[in-house]
FINUTI-175617 format. One line per field, with one value per residue (C-alpha): residue in three letters; y, z, x. Coordinates in steps of 0.1 Angstrom, whole numbers. Layout:
! residues N
type = c(ala,...)
Y = c(Y,...)
Z = c(Z,...)
X = c(X,...)
***
This chain:
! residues 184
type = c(unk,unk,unk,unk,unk,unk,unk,unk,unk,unk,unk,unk,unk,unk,unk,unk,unk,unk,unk,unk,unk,unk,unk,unk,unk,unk,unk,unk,unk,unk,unk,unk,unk,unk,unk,unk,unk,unk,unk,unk,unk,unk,unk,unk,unk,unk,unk,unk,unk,unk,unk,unk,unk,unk,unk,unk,unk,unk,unk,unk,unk,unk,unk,unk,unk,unk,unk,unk,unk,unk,unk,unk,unk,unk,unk,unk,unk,unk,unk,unk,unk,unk,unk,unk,unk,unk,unk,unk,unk,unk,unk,unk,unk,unk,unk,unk,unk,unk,unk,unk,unk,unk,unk,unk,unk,unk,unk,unk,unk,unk,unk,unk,unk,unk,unk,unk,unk,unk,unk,unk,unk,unk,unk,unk,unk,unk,unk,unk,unk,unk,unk,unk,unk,unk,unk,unk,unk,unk,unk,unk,unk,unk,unk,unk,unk,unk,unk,unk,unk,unk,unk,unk,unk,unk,unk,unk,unk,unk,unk,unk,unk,unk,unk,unk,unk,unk,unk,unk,unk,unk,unk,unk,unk,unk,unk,unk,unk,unk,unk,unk,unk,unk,unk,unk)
Y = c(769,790,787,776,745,738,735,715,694,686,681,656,638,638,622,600,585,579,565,540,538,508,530,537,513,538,537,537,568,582,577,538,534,528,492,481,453,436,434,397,366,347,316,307,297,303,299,320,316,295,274,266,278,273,302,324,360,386,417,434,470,473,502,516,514,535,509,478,447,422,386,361,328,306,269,259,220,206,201,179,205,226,213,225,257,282,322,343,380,410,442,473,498,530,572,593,627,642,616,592,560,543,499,487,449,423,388,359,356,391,414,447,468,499,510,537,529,539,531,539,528,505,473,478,484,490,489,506,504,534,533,529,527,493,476,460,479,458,460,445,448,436,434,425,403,396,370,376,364,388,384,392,399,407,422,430,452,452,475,488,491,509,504,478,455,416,393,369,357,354,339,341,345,338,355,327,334,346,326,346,364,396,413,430)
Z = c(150,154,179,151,138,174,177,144,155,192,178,148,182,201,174,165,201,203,170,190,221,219,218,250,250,247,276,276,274,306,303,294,324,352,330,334,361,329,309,299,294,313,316,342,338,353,346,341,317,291,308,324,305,298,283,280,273,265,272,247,242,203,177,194,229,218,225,243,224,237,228,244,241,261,255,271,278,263,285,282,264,244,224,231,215,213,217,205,206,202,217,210,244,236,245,222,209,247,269,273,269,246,239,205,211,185,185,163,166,152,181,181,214,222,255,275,304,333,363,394,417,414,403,392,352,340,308,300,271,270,273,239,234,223,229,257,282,289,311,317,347,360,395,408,436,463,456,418,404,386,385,358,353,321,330,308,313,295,269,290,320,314,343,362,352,358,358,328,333,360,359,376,359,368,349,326,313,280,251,228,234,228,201,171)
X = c(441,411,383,362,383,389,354,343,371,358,323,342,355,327,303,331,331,292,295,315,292,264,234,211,184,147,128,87,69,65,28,34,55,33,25,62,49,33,67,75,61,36,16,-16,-44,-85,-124,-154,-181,-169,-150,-116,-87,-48,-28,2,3,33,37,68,76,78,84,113,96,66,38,35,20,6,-2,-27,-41,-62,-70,-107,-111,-139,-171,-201,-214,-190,-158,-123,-116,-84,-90,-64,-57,-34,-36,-14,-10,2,-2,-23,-12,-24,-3,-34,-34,-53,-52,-65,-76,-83,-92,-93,-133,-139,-140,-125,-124,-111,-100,-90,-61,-57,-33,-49,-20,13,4,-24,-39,-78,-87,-121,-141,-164,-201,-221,-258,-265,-232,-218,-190,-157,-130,-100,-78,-49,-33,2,3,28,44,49,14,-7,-44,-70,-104,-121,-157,-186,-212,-246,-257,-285,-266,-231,-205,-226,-199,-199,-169,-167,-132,-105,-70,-34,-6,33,65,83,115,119,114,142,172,163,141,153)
***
């Protein structure tokens, strides 16, 4: 047997045996990683302008661990002055063609945000809209806690006064197990 066959027949082996293997699951981007703390489902709860809410959010990796999607909704209680509503909205994380990354957030009341991401420390996400002239500046930021809570606040900031950011909404939420067995 030649070297040749000897090699075409090791390779023939070799692939046949990974064929075998389960396959590796993909892990996040290395510029996704530092959001790993938000992996999973979650439910909590908090207040702010309009009102006190009730909600879950999930945070999945998705297309073959490229981007992280995430789903949210809140249920606010009707007040003596506003009826019960439900706000729902998906965002999709991921890194641009430079390594930065970028979130695409949609809601079911029209608004489209787009936001740059940055991970200042463990633990800890911000999600910045940039500053536009005549539009309001947003952010969104998230921060592990101790004792397995994370805490949120989504900020705005007004169109004549870019980064002088207010809180609009706070909130805790707690990991629930998953509601599936696995994705596809």
């Amino acid at each position: 047997m030649s070297h040749r066959s000897a090699a075409r027949l090791i390779a023939a082996a070799l692939l046949g045996i990974g064929t075998l293997c389960p396959a590796r699951a993909a892990s996040l981007p290395p510029a996704l990683a530092p959001l790993e703390f938000l992996l999973g489902d979650w439910e909590g709860g908090g207040g702010g302008t309009p009102g006190q809410s009730q909600g879950g959010t999930s945070f999945a990796p998705s297309l073959q661990d490229r981007v992280i999607i995430r789903t949210n909704f809140a249920v606010t209680a009707a007040t003596g002055t506003t009826p019960a509503s439900r706000h729902d909205d998906l965002m999709i994380v991921y890194a641009d063609e430079r390594g930065a990354v970028r979130a695409d957030y949609y809601d079911n009341e029209g608004h489209v945000i787009r936001y740059t991401v940055t991970a200042p420390r463990p633990g800890r996400a911000v999600f910045t809209s940039a500053a536009a002239a005549g539009v309001p500046q947003y952010r969104l930021t998230y921060d592990a806690g101790p004792s397995g809570l994370v805490s949120g606040t989504f900020a705005i900031a007004p169109p004549d006064k870019p980064g002088a950011f207010t809180p609009y909404l706070t909130w805790e939420m707690k990991r629930t197990p998953p509601k599936t067995a696995g994705r596809p």
